[in-house]
N, C-alpha and C positions, 0 to 999 in steps of 0.2 A: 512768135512773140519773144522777143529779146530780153535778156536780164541786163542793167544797163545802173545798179547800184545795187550793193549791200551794206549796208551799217550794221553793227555789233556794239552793244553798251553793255556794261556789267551792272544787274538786278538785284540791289541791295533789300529783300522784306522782307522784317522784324517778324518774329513769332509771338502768339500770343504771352506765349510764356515757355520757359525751356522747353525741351523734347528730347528725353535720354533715350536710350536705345545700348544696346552691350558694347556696342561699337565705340561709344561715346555720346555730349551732350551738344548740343544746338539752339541755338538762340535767336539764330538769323539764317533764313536760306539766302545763299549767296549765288546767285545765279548766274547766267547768261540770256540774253536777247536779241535775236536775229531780224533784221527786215530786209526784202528780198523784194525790188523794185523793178518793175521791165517800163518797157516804154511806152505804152499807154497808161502809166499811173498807178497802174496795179497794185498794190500792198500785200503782200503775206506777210506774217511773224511767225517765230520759232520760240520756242527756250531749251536751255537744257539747266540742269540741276546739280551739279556738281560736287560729287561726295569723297573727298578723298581718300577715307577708309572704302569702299564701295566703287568708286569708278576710277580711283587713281590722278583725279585732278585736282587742281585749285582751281577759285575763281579765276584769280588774272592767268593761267596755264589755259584755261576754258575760251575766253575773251583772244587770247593770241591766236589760239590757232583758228578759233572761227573768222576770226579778219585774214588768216592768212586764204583759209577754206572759200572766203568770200571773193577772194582775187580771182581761183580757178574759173568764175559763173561769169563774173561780168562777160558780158559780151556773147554765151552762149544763151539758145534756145530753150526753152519752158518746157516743149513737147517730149521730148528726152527725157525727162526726168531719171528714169531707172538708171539708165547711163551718167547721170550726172550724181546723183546719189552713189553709186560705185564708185565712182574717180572720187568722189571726195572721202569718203571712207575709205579706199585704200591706198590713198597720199596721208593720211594720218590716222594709223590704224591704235586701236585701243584708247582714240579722245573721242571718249562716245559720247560725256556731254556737247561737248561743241558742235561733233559732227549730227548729234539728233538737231540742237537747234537751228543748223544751216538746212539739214535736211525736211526740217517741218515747216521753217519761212518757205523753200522750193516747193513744197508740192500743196502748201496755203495758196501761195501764187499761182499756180496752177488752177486748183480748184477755181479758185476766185475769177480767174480768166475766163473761167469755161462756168459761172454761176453754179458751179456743183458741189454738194459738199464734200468733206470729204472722207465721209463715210462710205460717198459711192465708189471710192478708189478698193474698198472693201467687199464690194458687192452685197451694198443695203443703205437705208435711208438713217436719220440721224433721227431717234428714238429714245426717251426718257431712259437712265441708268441710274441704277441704284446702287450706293455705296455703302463701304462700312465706317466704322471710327476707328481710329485707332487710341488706347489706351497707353502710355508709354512706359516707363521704369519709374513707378513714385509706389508711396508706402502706402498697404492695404485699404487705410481710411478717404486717403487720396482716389485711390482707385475707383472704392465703392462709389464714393460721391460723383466722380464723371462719369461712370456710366446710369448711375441712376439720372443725370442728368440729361444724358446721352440716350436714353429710352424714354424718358420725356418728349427729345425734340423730334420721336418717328426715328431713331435707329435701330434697326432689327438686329444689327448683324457688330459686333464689337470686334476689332483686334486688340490683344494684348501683348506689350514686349515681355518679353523674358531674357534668358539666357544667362542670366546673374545665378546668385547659391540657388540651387534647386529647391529648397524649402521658401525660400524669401517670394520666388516666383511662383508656387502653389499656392501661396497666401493673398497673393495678388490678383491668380484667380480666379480663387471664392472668393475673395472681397468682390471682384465684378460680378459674379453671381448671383449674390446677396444683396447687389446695387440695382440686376436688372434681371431679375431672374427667367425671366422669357425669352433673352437675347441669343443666338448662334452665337458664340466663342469660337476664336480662332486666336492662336499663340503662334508669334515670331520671335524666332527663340536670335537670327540674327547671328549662329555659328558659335553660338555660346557657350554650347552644350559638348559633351562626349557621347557616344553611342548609350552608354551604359545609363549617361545623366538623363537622357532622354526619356528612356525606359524609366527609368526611377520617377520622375516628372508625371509622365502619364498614368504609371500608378496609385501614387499620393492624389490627383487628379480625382481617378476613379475612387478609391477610398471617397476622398470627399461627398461624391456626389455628382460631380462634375462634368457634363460628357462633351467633349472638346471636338468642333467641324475638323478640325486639321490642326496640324504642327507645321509651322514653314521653317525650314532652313537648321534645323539645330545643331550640324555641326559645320567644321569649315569648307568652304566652298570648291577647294578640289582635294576634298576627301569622299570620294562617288562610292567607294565601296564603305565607307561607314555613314553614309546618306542610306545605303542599301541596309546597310544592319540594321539599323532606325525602324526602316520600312516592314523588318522580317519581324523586329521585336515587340511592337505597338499595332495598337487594330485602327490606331486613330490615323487616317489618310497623312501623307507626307507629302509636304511640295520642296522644290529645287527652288532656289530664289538666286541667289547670287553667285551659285553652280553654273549659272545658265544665261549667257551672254549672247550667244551666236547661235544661228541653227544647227551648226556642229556640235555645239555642244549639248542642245538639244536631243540629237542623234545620241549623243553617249549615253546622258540619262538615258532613254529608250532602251538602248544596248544590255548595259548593266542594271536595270530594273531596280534604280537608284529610287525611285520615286515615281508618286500614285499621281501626283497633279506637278505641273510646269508654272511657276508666276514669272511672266512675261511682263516686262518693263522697259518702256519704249526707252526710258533712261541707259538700260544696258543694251537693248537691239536694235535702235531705231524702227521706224515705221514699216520699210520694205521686209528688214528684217524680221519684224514681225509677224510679219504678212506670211513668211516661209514658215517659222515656229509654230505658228497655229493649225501650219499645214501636218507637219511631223507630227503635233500632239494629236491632233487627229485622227494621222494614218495608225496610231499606233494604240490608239485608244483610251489615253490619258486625259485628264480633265485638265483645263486651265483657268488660271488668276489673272489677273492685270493686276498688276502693281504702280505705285510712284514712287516717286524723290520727296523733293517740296517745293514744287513748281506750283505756280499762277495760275490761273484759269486759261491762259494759254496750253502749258502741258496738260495740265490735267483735261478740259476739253479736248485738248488733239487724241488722248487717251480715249476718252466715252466716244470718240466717232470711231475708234476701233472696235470696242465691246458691242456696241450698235454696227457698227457691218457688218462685223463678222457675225457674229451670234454665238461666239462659240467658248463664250466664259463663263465658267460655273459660280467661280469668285471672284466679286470688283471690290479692290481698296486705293479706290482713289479718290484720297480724303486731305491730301498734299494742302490744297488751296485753305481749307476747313482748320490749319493751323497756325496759318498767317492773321495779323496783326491787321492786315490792310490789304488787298488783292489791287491787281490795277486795275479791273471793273468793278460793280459792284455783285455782291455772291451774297447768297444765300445760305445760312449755316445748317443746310436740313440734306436729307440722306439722297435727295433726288436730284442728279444733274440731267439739262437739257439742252443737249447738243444743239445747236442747228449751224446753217449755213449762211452764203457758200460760205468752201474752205470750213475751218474748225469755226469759223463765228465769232470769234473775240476781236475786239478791234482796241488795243488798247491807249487810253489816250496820251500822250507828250511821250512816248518810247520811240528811240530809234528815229526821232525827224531829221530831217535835212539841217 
């Protein structure tokens, strides 16, 4: 089965309402979308999610190189995939948005050829997943109120950002605390932090009351030996988040016993590359996250068919779609997503036609 067109448009959808984070504030995911056509008619689509602070690209930098990514396919075979996924990440190494979304329309179209999901590229069927919310950088009253809201609609599990003054962000969350008091807490601190801030964070914490599933990320992302000091100084689980791009790098967290759990994000590793990371965290005996951007039901489904094959995620925050304004199907704002097939199962309509 022949590839014999790709098209690329750039995915302008409005968030509900800002979405700060340490890194900065957001209003709009500005995305990429991939369609990836063979010659019996086939359809797969991609997206990727493009975070400058976080993946080093812009929309229109995302957009170029997937059209240029799009020229290497036409004319090649479907069944290759692996091989074709390689050449194109290593003709354009570190545009990881662009190359996940060329990479997730190629192995949609795949699936979709072959009626399978593609979860079974996983080894497992596509199975309800459950997600968390995430809470962003707003002030204490802000806070409480979403997540008592957010326990209202069947959220069990809350993320909160941080990484701002250490006290501003202990206040933010007891305020979710006190908004949903039966919820798992988890803080994305986002590289925000210093070793020492950390420590200080998770004690004020504790003082409170407080007892926190995990810390992601709180200081900069290739600082491994003060990820590790983190780990040595808190009882509260550490994950790698934006430390952690490739299976190599994978491997180092492992090495240097930087961190207790891995959040994998198809955003930073693509698909296959995922497929290796879960393998590492495994061998080595680490738990893992999936993470998002703020992709569509697109990404975020090409996501739940990974946490559904593989089996092997202890924490899913893929809640990306849940803060858009308008999805391009229609979505559900509740904590259960349902994969199905073939391919990730989104079909979405007026993107990427002829």
């Amino acid at each position: 089965m022949k590839i014999v067109d790709v098209r690329v448009e750039p995915l302008d959808l409005p968030l509900v309402e800002p979405f700060e984070i340490s890194l900065g504030e957001r209003t709009t995911a500005k995305n990429v979308v991939v369609a990836v056509e063979t010659e019996d008619g086939t359809v797969g689509y991609g997206e990727g999610s493009p975070i400058p602070p976080v993946t080093g690209e812009t929309q229109a930098a995302a957009v170029a190189t997937a059209r240029a990514a799009g020229e290497l396919l036409v004319g090649e075979t479907l069944t290759n995939h692996r091989a074709r996924v390689r050449q194109v990440r290593e003709t354009f190494p570190g545009a990881v948005s662009a190359t996940l979304a060329v990479e997730t329309a190629l192995l949609d179209a795949y699936c979709r050829s072959r009626e399978i999901p593609l979860a079974a590229l996983f080894g497992g069927e596509p199975t309800p997943v459950e997600t968390d919310l995430t809470i962003p950088i707003v002030d204490p009253d802000d806070a409480r109120e979403k997540a008592r809201r957010a326990a209202e609609r069947g959220f069990d599990h809350l993320k909160v950002k941080t990484g701002s003054d250490v006290l501003a962000d202990v206040e933010r969350v007891a305020a979710v605390r006190e908004g949903a008091p039966a919820v798992e807490i988890k803080v994305d601190a986002n590289q925000g932090w210093t070793p020492a801030e950390t420590a200080r964070f998770a004690d004020f914490c504790a003082d409170r009351g407080v007892d926190l599933a995990l810390i992601e990320q709180p200081v900069r992302a290739d600082d491994f030996a003060g990820l590790a000091r983190c780990r040595e100084a808190v009882s509260v689980p550490v994950a790698a988040d934006e430390t952690v791009f490739t299976p190599a790098d994978a491997v180092r967290v492992v090495r240097e016993d930087a961190a207790d759990v891995i959040n994998l994000k198809l955003g930073k590793s693509g698909l296959l590359g995922a497929r290796d990371i879960v393998a590492i965290a495994e061998g080595a005996n680490l738990e893992l996250m999936i993470g998002c951007m703020l992709e569509s039901a697109i990404g975020i489904h090409a996501a739940a068919h990974v946490v559904a094959g593989t089996g092997a995620f202890s924490y899913v925050d893929l809640d990306g779609n849940l803060l858009l304004d308008e999805d391009v199907v229609p979505v559900e704002r509740i904590p259960t997503i349902e994969p199905t097939g073939p391919g990730h199962g989104i079909e979405p309509d007026a993107l990427c036609e002829r």
